[in-house]
RODO-2510 file (C-alpha; in nm, 4 decimals, decimal comma):
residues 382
     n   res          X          Y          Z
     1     x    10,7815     9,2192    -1,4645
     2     x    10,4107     9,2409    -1,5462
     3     x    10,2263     9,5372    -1,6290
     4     x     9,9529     9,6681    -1,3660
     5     x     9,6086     9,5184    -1,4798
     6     x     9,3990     9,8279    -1,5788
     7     x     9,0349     9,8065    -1,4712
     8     x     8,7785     9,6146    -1,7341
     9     x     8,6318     9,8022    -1,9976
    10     x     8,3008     9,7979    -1,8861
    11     x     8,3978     9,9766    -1,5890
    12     x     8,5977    10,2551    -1,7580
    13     x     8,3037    10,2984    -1,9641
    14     x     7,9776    10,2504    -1,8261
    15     x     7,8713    10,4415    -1,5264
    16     x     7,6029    10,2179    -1,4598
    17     x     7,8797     9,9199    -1,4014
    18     x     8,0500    10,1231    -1,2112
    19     x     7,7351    10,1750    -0,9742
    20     x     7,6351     9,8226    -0,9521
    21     x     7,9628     9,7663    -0,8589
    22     x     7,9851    10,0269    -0,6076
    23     x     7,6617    10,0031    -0,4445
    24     x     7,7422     9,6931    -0,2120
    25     x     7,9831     9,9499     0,0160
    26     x     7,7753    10,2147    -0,0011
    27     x     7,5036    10,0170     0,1793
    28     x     7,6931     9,9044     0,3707
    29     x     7,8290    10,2323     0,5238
    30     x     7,4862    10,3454     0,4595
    31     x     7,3716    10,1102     0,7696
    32     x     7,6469    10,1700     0,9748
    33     x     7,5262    10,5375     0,9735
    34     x     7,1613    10,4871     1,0377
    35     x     7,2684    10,2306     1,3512
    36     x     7,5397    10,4875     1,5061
    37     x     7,2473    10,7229     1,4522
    38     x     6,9943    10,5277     1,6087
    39     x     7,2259    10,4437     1,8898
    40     x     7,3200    10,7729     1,9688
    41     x     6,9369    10,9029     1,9479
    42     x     6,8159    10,6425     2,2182
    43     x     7,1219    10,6532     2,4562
    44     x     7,0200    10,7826     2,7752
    45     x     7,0841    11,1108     2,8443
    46     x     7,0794    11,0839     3,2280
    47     x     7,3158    11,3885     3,3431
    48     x     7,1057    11,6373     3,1406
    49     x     7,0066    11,8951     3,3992
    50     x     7,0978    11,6739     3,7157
    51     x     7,1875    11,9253     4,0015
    52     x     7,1532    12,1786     3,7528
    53     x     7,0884    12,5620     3,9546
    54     x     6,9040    12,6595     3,6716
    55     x     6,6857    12,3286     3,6057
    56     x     6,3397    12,3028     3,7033
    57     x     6,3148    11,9453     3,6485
    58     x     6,2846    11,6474     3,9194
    59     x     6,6888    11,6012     3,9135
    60     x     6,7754    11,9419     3,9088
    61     x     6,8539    12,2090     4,1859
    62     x     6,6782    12,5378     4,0628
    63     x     6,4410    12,5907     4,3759
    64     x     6,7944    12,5093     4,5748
    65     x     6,9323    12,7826     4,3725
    66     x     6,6539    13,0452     4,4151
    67     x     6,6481    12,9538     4,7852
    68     x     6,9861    13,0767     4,8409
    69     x     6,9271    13,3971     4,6376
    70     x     6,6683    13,4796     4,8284
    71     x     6,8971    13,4678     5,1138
    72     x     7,0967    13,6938     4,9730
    73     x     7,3501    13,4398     4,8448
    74     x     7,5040    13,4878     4,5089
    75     x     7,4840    13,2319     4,3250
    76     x     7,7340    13,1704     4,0357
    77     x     7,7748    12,8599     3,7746
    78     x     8,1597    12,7720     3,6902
    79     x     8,2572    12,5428     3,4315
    80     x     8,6542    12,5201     3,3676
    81     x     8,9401    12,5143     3,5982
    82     x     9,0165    12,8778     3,4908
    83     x     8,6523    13,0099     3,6257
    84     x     8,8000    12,9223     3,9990
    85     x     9,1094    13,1818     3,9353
    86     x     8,9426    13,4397     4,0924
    87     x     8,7440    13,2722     4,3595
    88     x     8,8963    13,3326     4,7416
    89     x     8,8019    13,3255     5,0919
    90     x     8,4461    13,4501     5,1648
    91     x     8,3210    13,1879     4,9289
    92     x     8,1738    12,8204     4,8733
    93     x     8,2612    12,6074     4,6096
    94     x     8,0076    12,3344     4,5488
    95     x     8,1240    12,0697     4,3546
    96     x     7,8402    11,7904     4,2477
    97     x     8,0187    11,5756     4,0362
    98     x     8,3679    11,5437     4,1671
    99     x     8,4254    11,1766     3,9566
   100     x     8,4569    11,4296     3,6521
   101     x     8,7364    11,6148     3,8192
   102     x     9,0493    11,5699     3,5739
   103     x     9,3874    11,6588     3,6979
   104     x     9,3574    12,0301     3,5838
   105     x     9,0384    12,0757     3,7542
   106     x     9,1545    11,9248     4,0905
   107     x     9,4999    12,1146     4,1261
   108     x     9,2298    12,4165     4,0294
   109     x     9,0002    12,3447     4,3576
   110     x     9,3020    12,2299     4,5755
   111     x     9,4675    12,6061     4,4862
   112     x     9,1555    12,8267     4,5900
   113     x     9,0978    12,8723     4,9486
   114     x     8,7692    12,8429     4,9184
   115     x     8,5703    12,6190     5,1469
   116     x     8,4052    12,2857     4,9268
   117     x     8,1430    12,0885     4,9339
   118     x     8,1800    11,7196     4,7630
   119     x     7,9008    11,5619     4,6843
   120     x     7,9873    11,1716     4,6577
   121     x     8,3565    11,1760     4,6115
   122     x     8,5516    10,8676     4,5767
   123     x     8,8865    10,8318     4,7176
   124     x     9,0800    10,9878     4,4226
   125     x     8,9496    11,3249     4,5140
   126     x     8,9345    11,2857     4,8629
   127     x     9,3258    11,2436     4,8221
   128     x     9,3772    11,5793     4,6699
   129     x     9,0904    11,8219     4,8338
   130     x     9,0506    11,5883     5,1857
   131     x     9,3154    11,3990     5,2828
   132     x     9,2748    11,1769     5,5335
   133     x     8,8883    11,0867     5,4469
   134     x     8,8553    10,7566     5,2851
   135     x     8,5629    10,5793     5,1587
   136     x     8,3996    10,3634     5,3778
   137     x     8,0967    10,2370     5,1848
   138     x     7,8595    10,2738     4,8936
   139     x     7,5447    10,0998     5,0662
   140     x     7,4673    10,3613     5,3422
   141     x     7,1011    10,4286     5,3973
   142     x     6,9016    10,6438     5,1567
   143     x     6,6420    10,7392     5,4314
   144     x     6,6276    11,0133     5,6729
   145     x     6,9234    10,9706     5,9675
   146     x     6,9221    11,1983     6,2590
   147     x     7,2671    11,4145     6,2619
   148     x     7,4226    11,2920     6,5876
   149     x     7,6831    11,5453     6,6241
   150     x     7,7664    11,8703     6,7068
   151     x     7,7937    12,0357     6,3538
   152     x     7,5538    12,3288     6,3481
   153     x     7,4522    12,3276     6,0070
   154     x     7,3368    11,9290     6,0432
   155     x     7,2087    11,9922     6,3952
   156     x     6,9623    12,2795     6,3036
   157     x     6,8679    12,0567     5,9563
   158     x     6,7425    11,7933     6,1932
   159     x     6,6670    11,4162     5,9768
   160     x     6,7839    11,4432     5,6524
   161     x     6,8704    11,1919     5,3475
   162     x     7,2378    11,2189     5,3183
   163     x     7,2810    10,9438     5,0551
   164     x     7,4334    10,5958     5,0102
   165     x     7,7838    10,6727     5,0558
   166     x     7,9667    10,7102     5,4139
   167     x     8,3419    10,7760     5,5150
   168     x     8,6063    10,7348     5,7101
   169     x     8,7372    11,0572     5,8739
   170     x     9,0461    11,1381     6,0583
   171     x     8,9836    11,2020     6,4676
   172     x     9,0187    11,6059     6,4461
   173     x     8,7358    11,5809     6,1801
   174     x     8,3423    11,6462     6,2345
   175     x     8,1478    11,3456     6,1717
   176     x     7,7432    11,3844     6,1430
   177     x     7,4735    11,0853     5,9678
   178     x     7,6883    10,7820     6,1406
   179     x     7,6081    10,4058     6,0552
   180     x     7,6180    10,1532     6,2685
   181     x     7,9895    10,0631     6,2029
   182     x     8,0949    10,4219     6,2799
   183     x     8,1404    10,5687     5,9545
   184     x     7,9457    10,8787     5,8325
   185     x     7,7488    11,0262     5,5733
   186     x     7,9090    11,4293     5,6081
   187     x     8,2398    11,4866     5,6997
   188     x     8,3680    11,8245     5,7918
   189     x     8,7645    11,8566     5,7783
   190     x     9,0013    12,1622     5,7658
   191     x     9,2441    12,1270     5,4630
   192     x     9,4863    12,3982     5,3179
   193     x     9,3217    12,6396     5,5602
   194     x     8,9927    12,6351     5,4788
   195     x     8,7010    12,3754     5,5061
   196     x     8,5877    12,1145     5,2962
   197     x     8,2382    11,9345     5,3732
   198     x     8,2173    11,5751     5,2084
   199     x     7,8321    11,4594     5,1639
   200     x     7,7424    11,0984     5,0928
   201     x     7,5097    11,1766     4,7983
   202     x     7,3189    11,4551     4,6632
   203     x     6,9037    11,3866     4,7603
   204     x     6,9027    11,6869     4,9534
   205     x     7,0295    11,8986     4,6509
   206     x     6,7158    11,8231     4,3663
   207     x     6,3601    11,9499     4,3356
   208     x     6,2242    11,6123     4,4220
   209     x     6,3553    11,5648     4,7192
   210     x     6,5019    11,9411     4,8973
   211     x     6,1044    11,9407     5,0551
   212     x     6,1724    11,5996     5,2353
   213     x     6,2453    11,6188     5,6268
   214     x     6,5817    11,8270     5,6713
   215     x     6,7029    11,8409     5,2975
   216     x     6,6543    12,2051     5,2545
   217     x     6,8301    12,3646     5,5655
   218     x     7,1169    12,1024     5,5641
   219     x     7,1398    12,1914     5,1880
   220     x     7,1256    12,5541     5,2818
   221     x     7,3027    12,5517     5,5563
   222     x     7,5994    12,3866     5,4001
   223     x     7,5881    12,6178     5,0825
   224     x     7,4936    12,9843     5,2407
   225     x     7,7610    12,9630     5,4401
   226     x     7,8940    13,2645     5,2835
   227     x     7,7521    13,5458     5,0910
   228     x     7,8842    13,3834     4,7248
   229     x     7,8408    13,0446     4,6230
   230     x     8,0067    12,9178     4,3207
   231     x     7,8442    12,5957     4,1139
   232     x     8,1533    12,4022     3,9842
   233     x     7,9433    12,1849     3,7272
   234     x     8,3078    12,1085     3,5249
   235     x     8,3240    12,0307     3,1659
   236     x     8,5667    11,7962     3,0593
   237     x     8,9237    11,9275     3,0509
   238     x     9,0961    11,5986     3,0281
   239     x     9,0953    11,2543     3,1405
   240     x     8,9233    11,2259     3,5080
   241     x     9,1428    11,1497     3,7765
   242     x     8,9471    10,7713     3,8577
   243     x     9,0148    10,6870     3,4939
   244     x     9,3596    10,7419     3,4065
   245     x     9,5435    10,4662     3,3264
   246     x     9,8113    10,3800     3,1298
   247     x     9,8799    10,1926     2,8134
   248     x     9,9745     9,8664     3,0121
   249     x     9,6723     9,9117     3,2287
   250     x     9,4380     9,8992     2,8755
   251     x     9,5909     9,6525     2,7747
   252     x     9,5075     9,3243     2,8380
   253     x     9,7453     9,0943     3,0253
   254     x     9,7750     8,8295     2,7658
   255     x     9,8494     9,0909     2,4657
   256     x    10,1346     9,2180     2,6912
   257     x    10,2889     8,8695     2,7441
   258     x    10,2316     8,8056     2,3920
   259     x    10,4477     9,1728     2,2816
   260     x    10,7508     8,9994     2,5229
   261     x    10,7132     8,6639     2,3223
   262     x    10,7141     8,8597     2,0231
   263     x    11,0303     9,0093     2,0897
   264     x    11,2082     8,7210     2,2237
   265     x    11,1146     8,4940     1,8584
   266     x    11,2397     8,8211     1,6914
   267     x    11,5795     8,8195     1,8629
   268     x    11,6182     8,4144     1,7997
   269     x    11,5207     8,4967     1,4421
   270     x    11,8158     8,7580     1,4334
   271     x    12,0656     8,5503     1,6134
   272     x    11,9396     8,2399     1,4034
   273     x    11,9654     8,4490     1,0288
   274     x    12,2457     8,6620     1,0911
   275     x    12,5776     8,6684     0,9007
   276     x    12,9028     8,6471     1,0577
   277     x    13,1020     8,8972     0,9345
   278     x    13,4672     8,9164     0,8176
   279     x    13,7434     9,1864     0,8848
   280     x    13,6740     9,5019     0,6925
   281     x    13,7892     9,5324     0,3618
   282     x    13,9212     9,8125     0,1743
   283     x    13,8084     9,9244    -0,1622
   284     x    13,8965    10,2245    -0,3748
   285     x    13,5962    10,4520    -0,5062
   286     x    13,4740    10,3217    -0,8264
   287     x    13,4708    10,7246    -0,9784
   288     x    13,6824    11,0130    -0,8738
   289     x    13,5233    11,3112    -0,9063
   290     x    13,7405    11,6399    -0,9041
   291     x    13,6567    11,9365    -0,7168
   292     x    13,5977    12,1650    -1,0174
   293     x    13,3074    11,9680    -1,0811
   294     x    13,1549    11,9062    -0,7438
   295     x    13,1615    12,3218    -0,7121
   296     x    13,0155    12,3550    -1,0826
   297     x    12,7273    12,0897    -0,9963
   298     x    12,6589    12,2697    -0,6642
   299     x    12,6300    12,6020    -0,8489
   300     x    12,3990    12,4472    -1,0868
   301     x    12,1769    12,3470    -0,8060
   302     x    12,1893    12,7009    -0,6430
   303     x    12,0890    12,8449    -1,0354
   304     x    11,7986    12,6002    -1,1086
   305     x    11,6773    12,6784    -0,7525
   306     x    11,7240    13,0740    -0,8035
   307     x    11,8422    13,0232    -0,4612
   308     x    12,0784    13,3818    -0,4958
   309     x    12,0619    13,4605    -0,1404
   310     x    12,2080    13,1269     0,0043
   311     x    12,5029    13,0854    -0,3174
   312     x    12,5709    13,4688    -0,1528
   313     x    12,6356    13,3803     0,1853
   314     x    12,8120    13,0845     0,0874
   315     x    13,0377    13,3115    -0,0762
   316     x    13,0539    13,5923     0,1647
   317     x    13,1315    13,3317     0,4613
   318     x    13,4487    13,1994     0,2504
   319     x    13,5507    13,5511     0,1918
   320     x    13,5107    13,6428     0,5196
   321     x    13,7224    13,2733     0,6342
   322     x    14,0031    13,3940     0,4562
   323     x    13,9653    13,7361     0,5326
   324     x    13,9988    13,6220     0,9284
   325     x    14,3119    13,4679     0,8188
   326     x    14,4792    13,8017     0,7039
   327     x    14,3694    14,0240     0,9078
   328     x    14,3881    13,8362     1,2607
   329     x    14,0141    13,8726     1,3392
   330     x    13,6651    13,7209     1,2648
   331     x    13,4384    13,9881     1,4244
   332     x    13,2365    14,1514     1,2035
   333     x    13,3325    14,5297     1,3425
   334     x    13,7115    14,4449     1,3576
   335     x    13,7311    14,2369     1,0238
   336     x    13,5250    14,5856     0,8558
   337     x    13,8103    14,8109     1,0352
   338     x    14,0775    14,5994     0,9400
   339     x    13,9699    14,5837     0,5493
   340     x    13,8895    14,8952     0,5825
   341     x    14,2170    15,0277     0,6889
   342     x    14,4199    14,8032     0,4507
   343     x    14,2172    14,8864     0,1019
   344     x    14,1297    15,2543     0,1804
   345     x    13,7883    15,1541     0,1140
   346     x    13,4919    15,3121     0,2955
   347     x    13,4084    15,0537     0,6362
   348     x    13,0117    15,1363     0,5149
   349     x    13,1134    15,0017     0,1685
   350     x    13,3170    14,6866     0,3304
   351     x    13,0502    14,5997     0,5620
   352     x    12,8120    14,5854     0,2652
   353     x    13,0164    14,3800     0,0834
   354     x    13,0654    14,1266     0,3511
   355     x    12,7362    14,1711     0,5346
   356     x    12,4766    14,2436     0,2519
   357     x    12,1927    14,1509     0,1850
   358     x    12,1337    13,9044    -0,1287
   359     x    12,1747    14,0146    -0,4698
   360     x    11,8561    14,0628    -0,6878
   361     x    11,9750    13,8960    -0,9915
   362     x    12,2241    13,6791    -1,1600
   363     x    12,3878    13,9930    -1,2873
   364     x    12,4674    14,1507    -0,8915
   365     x    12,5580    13,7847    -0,8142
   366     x    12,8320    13,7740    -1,0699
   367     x    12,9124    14,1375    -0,9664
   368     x    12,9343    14,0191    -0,5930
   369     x    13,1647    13,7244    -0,6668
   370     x    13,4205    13,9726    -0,8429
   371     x    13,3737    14,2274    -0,5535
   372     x    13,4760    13,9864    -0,3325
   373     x    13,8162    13,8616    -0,5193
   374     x    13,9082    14,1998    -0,5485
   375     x    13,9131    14,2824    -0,1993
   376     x    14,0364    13,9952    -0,0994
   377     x    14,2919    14,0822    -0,3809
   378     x    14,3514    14,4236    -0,2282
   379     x    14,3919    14,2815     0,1277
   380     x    14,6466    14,0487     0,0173
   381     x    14,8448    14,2876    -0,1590
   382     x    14,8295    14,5505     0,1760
***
């Protein structure tokens, strides 16, 4: 065998080596901090403050927001799944970015009975909070539409930009902002007793555009519904429902057909190298050992550990083994009564004996051990 090669002098003794030798990782992971850093410093940041009630830029919804308060609508912010507990009928839920919706967050929504307001759901949601609406298409008009339907919160809005996205809705369902194939931009649908209002995008929601032809009253309308409005903008509590998948789905199709290939030259391997095998054959142990020893090297063990309280019970539950034996019983009250009565010994005193707790020191163990044979002793005797 040859010995492990120890590291060159040099090394061991001169720091500087030791640098120059060094130095080529370290810049290394030097620039692969200052790119992640650059990287993360000019990603775009384009959800910052979008439909935010309390953001005055162009994307945001603050003059939305102080509308409705000034309407006398209350207007609260939620962020987890356990923020909508408390939230009943009597209430709106808006919910702006429902493709962030994990599986927590959904069964959250679905469990109030709170009306909603989606803004731009895709089908996963639409599953859970609307069934029956499907997505139609994600190139509806971005101008103003005229409602066309009998919904009073769209009719009194008038024209308004409903976004790009229009549905498919189920016949008892209110349909305003129709295309010319027949699906709409806002769907109104009763679900779980309470309504649910699906909106093709959010324009009429953000500072730049609530001004624009009907954006503010349909917004309004939809939202002050009720005297409190709740702002579900969710954090992330887990995986969202549109991007769950599962390992086979990551994977890609020719690393799963090569993990079955893999397999298959394994088991030919196996088949290939393995030995066939005789009858079993019958050998005597090369070493006997006797018990006296086994017990001795046990209680060695138990001594180097100082493990007192376990080499106790281990002695108490033999005791108490052959104890049952004599006496006809292994429950602790009737095994103390039945000493007890056969020693003349005090059931307090027996039930310490047998129940105990651990001795403090090597001294109590040894005076544990002899308690024990001389019960037992006495028993036998009775």
């Amino acid at each position: 065998m040859t010995a492990p090669t120890e590291p060159p002098t040099a090394l061991r003794r001169d720091p500087r080596a030791l640098w120059r030798a060094a130095r080529g990782p370290l810049a290394i992971a030097a620039l692969l901090l200052a790119v992640a850093v650059v990287v993360a410093a000019l990603s775009p940041r384009t959800n910052r403050g979008v439909l935010d009630p309390q953001s005055p830029a162009q994307q945001g919804s603050m003059a939305l927001a102080t509308l409705l308060r000034e309407r006398g609508v209350t207007v609260e912010e939620a962020r987890t799944s356990a923020d909508l507990h408390d939230v009943g009928r009597g209430a709106t839920v808006l919910v702006p970015f429902p493709e962030r919706l994990s599986r927590i967050q959904l069964d959250a929504l679905a469990a109030t009975e709170a009306d909603l307001v989606l803004l731009a759901p895709s089908d996963g949601q639409l599953e859970v909070l609307a069934p029956g609406v499907t997505v139609d298409s994600r190139t509806g008009s971005e101008i103003p539409m005229p409602a066309a339907c009998l919904l009073p919160a769209a009719v009194a809005a008038g024209p308004a930009v409903t976004g790009a996205v229009t549905y498919r809705a189920p016949r008892d369902a209110i349909t305003c902002y129709p295309d010319e194939h027949g699906a709409a931009a806002l769907v109104q649908v009763r679900a779980g007793g309470r309504t649910v209002v699906v909106l093709g995008g959010d324009d009429a929601f953000t500072n730049a555009d609530l001004a624009d032809e009907g954006n503010a009253a349909l917004a309004m309308n939809l939202l002050g519904a009720h005297p409190r409005l709740v702002w579900f903008r969710a954090v992330p509590e887990g995986v969202p429902v549109d991007e769950q998948r599962s390992l086979t789905e990551l994977l890609p199709e020719g690393w799963v057909w090569a993990t079955y290939m893999g397999w298959v030259t394994a088991l030919l391997a196996v088949l290939w190298r393995a030995r066939r095998l005789g009858r079993v054959v019958v050998e005597p142990l090369p070493v006997a050992v006797r018990a006296a020893e086994a017990v001795e090297g046990r209680a060695r063990l138990y001594r180097r550990a100082r493990a007192r309280g376990h080499a106790a019970e281990v002695l108490r539950d033999a005791a108490r083994n052959r104890l049952a034996t004599l006496v006809g019983t292994g429950d602790r009250t009737g095994m103390v009564a039945a000493v007890a009565a056969r020693t003349g010994r005090a059931p307090a005193a027996v039930d310490a004996l047998l129940y105990g707790p651990p001795p403090v020191d090597d001294s109590a163990m040894i005076e544990l051990a002899r308690a024990l044979d001389a019960c037992e002793a006495e028993v036998r005797r009775a």
